[in-house]
C-alpha positions in Angstrom: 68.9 157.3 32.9 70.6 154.0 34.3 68.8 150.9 35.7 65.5 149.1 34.2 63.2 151.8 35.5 64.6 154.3 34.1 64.8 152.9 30.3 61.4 151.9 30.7 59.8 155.5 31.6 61.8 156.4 28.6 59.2 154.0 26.8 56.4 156.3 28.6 58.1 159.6 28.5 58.9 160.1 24.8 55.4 158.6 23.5 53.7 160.8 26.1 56.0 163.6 24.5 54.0 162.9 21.4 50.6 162.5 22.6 50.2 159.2 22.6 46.8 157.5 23.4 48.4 153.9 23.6 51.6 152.6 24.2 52.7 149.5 23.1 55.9 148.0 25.1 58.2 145.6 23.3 61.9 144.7 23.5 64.5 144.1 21.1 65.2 140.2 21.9 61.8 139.9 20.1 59.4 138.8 17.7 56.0 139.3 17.0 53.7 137.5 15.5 51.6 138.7 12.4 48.4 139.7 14.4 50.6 140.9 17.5 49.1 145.1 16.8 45.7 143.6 16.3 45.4 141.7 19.2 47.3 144.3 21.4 44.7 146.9 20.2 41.4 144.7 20.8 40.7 145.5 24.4 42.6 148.3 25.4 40.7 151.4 26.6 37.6 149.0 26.6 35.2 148.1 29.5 35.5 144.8 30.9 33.4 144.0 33.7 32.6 147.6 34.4 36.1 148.4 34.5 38.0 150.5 32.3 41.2 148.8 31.1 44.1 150.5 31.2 47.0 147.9 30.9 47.5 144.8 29.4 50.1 142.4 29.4 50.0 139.2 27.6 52.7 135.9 28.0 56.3 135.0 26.8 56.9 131.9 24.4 60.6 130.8 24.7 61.9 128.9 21.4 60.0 126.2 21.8 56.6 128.0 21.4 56.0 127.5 25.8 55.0 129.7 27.8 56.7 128.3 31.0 60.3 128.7 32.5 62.8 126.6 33.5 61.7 125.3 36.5 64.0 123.9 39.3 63.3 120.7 41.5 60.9 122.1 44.4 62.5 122.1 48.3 60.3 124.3 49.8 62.4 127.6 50.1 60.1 130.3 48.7 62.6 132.3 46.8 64.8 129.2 45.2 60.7 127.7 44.1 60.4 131.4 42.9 59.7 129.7 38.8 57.6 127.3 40.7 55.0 130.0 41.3 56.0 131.9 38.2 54.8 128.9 35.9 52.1 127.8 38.6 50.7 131.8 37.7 50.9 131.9 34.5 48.9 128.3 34.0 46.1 130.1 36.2 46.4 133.1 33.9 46.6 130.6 30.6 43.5 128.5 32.0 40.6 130.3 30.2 42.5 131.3 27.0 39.5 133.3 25.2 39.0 135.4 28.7 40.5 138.7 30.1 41.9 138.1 33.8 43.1 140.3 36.2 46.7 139.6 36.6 49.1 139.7 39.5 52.2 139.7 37.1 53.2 141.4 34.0 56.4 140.9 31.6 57.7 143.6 30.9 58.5 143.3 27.3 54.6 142.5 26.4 52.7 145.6 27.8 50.1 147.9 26.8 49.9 151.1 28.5 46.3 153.5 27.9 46.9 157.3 29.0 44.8 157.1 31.4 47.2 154.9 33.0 50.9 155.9 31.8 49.8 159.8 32.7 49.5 158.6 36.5 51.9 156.0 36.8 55.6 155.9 36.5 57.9 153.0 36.7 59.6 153.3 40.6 63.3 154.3 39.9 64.4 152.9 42.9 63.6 149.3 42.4 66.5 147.3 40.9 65.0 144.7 39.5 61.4 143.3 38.3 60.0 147.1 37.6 57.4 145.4 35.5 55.6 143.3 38.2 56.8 146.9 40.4 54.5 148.9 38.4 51.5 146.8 38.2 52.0 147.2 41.7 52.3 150.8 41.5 48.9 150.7 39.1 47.1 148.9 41.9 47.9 151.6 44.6 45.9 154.0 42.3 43.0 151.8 41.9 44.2 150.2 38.4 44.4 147.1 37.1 46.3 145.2 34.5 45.0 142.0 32.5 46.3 139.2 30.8 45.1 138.4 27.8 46.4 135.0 26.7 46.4 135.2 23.2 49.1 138.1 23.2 51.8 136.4 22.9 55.4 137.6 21.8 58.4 135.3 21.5 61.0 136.2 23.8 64.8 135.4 23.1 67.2 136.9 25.6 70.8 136.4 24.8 72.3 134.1 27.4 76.3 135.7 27.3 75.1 138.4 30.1 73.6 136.2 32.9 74.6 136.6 36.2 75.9 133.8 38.7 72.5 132.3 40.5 73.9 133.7 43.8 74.3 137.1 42.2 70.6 136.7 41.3 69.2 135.7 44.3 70.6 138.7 45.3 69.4 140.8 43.4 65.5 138.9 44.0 66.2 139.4 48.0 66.8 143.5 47.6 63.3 143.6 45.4 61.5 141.9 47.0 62.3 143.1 51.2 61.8 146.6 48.7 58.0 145.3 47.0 57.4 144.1 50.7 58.0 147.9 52.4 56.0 149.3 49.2 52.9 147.2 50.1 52.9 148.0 53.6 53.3 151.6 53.2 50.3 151.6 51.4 48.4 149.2 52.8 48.2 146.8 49.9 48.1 142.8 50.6 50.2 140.6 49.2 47.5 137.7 49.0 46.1 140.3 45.9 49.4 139.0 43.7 48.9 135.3 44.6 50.3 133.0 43.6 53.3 135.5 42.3 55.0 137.8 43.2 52.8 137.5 46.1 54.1 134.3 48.0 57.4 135.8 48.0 56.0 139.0 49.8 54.9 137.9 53.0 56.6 137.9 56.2 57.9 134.4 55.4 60.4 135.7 53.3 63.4 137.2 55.3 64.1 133.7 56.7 63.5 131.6 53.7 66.4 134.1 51.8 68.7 133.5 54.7 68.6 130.2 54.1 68.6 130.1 50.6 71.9 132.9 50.3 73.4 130.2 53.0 72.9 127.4 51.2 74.3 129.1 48.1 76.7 131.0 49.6 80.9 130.4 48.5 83.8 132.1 49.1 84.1 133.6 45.3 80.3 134.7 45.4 80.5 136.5 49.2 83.3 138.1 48.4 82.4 139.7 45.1 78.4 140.8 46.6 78.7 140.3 50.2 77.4 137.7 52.7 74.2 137.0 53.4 73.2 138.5 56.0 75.0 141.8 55.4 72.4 141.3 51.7 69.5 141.3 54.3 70.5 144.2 56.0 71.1 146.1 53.1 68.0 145.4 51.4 66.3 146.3 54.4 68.0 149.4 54.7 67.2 150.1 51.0 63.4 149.7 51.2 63.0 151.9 54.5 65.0 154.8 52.9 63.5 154.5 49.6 59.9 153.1 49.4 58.9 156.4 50.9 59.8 158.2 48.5 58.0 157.0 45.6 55.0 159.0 46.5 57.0 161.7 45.9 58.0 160.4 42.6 54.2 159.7 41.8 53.2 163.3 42.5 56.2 164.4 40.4 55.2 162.0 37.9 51.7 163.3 37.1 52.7 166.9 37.0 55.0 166.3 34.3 52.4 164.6 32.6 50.2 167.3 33.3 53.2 169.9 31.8 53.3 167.4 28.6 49.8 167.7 27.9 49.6 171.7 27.8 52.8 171.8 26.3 51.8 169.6 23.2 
C-alpha cells in the first residue's frame, strides 16, 4: 500500500469494511472548525437539481484564513501558471458562497464520499500524484459528480520540511497530467468539463508548454537526480499508454470487492 492512491482507498476500504453510509475524508495536517460534521452532513445523499449527490468537497484556508495559494508571476506557460488557474477556480467555485456547484476540482483532504459513490469508484493506483482531482475524474466517467460547497472549509497546514525542489515538482505535474490526458481520451471525456483546472492543463497544448517549462528550469543538479526533460516526456508518455488502460480493469475489480464487502458484512 505505497503512493497517494493507495492510502486514500484505505480511507474507502476500511469504512466500507464497516458499512459505512458516508465517509468523511480528512488529514492529519488539520483542523476543523466547530460545525465542520454539521456542514459536511447537510447535503450529502441529498438531491440537488435532480441529481443525487454523491461527493462533496469543500476549500482549504491556509494560516491566514485564505483560500488561495501562492501564486507565481504569470508568463504564459500553462504548467508554471498552473496556481493561476488553481486560484482563478476556486474564486469561480467561492463566487455564490450559499450555493452548491459542480466542481472540476477537489482537495483531497476535504471530501465526502456517499456509498453510492465509494462502492463504484476507487482512487486510480497508478496515478502518482493529484489522485483527488484523479478520482473526481474517475466519478465523472460513471456519470457522477462532485460539488463544492463553500462553506466547508477545513484549515490546511502541511509541514514545509518535505517539499520537493520545483523542478522535481514539475515533474511530477508533467507525468500526471500526459497520464489525466490519456484517461480522458480513453473514455472520451473533454477536458473543457474541468475548466478552468485541471482542465487547461489537459489539452493538447500541454506537451510543448512542459518542454519549455522543464527547459527553462532545467540544471545540471536537477537533470541528473530525475532526468532531462525530454526523456520526462517520454516517460510520462510511456506511463499513461501502458497504464491508463488498465484502470477499467481496476474499476471492475473495484466494485466486486465492494460487492464481496457488502454480503460479507
Amino acid at each position: 500500500m505505497r503512493g497517494y492512491a493507495a492510502v486514500r482507498n484505505l480511507q474507502l476500504l476500511i469504512p466500507a469494511m464497516l458499512g459505512a453510509e458516508i465517509i468523511i475524508a480528512i488529514d492529519d495536517d488539520e483542523v476543523l472548525p466547530r460545525n465542520y460534521l454539521t456542514q459536511a452532513l447537510k447535503w450529502i445523499g441529498g438531491d440537488y437539481e435532480g441529481e443525487k449527490i454523491t461527493g462533496i468537497a469543500g476549500p482549504y484556508l491556509n494560516e491566514e484564513g485564505s483560500p488561495y495559494i501562492s501564486e507565481a508571476k504569470e508568463i504564459s506557460n500553462i504548467l508554471v501558471d498552473k496556481s493561476i488557474f488553481m486560484n482563478q477556480t476556486m474564486r469561480q467555485l467561492l463566487a455564490h458562497p450559499d450555493e452548491l456547484t459542480k466542481s472540476p476540482m477537489a482537495l483531497g483532504g476535504n471530501m465526502i464520499f456517499h456509498r453510492d459513490l465509494f462502492t463504484q469508484v476507487g482512487f486510480d493506483p497508478a496515478i502518482t500524484r493529484g489522485e483527488d482531482i484523479d478520482y473526481l475524474i474517475n466519478a465523472r466517467i460513471v456519470g457522477q459528480s462532485f460539488y463544492f460547497d463553500p462553506k466547508m472549509t477545513i484549515t490546511h497546514l502541511p509541514p514545509r520540511n518535505f517539499e520537493a525542489p520545483q523542478y522535481a515538482k514539475m515533474r511530477q505535474d508533467v507525468i500526471r497530467f500526459i497520464y489525466e490526458r490519456e484517461k480522458l481520451n480513453l473514455y472520451h471525456l473533454s477536458a473543457d468539463e474541468f475548466l478552468p483546472y485541471p482542465g487547461a492543463l489537459l489539452n493538447n497544448d500541454f506537451i510543448p508548454a512542459a518542454l519549455e517549462a522543464l527547459r527553462k528550469s532545467a540544471i545540471k543538479e536537477m537533470t541528473e537526480k530525475f532526468s532531462v526533460p525530454k526523456e520526462i516526456i517520454d516517460f510520462s508518455q510511456n506511463y499513461a499508454k501502458k497504464y491508463a488502460p488498465k484502470y477499467m480493469r481496476f474499476a471492475k475489480d473495484w466494485g466486486r470487492a465492494m460487492a464481496w464487502l457488502k454480503r460479507e458484512s
